[in-house]
Structure formats: C-alpha cells, structure tokens
C-alpha positions in Angstrom: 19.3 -10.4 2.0 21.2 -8.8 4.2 20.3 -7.8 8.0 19.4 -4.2 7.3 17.6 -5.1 4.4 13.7 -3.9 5.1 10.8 -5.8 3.9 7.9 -4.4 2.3 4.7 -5.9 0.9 2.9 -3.7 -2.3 -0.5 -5.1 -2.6 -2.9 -3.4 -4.8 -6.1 -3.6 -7.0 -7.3 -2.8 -10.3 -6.2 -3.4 -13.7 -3.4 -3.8 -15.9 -3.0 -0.1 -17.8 -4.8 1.5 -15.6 -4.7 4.5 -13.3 -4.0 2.5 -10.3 -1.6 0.7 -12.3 0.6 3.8 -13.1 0.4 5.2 -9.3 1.6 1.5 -8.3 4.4 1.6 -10.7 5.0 5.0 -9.3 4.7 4.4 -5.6 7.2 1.1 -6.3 9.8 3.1 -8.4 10.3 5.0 -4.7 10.7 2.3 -2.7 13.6 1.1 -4.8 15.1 4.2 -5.1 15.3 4.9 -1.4 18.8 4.1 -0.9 18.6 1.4 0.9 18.5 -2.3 0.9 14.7 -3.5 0.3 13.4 -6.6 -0.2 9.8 -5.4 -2.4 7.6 -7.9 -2.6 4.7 -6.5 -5.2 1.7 -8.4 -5.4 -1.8 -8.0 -7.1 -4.0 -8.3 -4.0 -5.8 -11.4 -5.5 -2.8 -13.3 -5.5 -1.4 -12.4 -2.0 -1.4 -14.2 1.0 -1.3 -14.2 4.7 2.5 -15.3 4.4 3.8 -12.2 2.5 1.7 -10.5 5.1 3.1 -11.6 8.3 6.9 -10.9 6.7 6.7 -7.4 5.7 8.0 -4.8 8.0 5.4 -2.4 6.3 2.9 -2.2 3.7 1.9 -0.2 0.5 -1.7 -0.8 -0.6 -2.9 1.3 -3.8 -6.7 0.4 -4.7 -9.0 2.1 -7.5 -12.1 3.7 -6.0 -14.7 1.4 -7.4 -18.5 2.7 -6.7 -17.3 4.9 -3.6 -15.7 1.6 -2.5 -11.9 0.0 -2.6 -11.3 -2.7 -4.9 -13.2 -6.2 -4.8 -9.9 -7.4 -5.0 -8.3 -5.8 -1.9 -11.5 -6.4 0.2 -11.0 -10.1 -0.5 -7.2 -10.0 0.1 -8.6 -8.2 3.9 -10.8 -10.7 4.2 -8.7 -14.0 3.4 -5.5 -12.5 6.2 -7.6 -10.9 8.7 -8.4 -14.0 10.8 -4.8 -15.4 10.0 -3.0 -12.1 11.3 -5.0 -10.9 13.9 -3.1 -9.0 16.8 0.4 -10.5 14.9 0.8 -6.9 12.7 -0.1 -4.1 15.6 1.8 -1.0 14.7 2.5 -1.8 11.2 3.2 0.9 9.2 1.6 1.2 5.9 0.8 3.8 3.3 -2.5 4.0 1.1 -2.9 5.4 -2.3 -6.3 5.7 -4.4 -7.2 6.5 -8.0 -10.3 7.6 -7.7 -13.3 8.8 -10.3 -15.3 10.7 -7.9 -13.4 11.9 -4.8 -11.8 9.1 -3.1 -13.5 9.2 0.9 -15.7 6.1 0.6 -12.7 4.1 -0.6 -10.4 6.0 1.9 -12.9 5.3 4.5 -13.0 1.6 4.0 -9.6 0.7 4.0 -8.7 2.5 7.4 -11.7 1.3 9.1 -10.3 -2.2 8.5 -6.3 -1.6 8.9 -7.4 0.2 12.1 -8.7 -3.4 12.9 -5.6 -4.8 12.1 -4.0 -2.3 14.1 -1.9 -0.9 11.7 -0.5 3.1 11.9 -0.5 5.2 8.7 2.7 6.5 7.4 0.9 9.4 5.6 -2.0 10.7 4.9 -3.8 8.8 2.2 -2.9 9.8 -1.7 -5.9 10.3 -3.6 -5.6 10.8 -7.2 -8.6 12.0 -9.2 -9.1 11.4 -12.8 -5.5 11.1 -14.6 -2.3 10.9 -12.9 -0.1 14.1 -13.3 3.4 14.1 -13.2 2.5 15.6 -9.5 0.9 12.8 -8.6 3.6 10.7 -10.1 5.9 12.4 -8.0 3.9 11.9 -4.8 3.5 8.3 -5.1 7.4 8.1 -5.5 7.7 9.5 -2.5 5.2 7.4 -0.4 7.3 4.2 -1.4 10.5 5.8 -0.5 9.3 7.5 2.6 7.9 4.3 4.1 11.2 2.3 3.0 13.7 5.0 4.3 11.4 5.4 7.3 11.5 2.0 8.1 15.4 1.5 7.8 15.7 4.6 9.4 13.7 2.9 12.6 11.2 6.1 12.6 8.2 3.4 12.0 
C-alpha cells in the first residue's frame, strides 16, 4: 500500500442475494472505481471487528430495514466496537445505505443515533432504497462508494 492509498471499511447486513446485497455490490463497485488507490476492506458486519474499525479512514455501512429496525447483525457489530472505539473514530466519515420494505426512517434513525455516539460525520444523506433496486438506485450507491473514497483522498473528509 502506498501512502496515498485510503482505507475504507464496508460493513453491512443481510443476506446473500438479497437487496442489500446488490446495493453493497453497488456501493463497493464505486469505491474501486474512484480513481484512486484504496485499500477496501468489505466485511459482513458479523464477522468484523474493532481492528478493521480503528484502521479505516472512513466507513460504508449498508443494512436491510428489518421490522423498522437495522440489521441484528449491524447492531451487534455496534455493540461488540463501541466500548473498544470510543472517542478513537470522532469525525469519521461514513456513508449509510438501506434496502428497506416499508420506508426506511426507523432503520435510518437507529444507525445515526448510534454513529452520532461514535462521533462520526455523514458523508451524505442516507440512501434508502425501497422495494427493488433500480438501475437508479444502482447508480446511486456507485456513487456513495466513490464519493466517500475520492472525498477522502481528496482531504475534503
């Protein structure tokens, strides 16, 4: 890796197929195609850790809306680096993107009222993607991975 190469963590929830799934592969297709050195570290939030937290410059967390609610599997991936990152990550830029059934807010809501603990600073506003992915919504979750990527080698997060 070289020096300008930016590190960014991808955790996300839901399953293999799914919506989320195809908005992850989406939103990760962006980050590689920014144009510039990254280092992607993509990780299904059951299966990352504090330590691929506390080296990522940034972070990309997709979740499906799950009974107005994010994933089980990102709340336990909050709940396991919380404690372990507290005050380490203020400022960190991240970028949230939701597959939602219904509408998306209650899972919205939860996420930021817990990264706001972590003191982290959106990118964006949240993507929230109802019911199938378009090619739209394809398109905007490219973009969220490359805009926090080129943003962050760029030094505007």
């Amino acid at each position: 890796m070289s020096e300008a190469t930016v590190r960014v963590l991808l955790v996300f929830g839901g399953h293999p197929g799914g919506r989320t799934e195809r908005l992850r592969l989406a939103v990760e297709s962006g980050a590689r195609a920014a144009g510039v050195p990254v280092a992607l570290t993509v990780r299904h939030a059951l299966e990352c850790g504090t330590a691929e937290l506390l080296d990522a410059q940034g972070v990309l967390l997709g979740t499906p809306e799950h009974f107005g609610y994010m994933s089980g599997a990102l709340k336990d991936f909050f709940d396991r680096t919380f404690y372990a990152a507290e005050g380490k990550l203020r400022g960190l830029p991240y970028g949230l993107f939701v597959s939602a059934g219904n509408d998306g807010t209650g899972a919205v809501r939860a996420v930021e009222r817990i990264v706001a603990g972590y003191g982290w600073s959106a990118i964006a506003p949240p993507l929230v993607v109802v019911g199938d992915p378009t090619a739209d919504d394809q398109h905007r979750a490219e973009e969220l991975g490359t805009t926090l990527v080129a943003g962050l080698a760029a030094g505007i997060f």
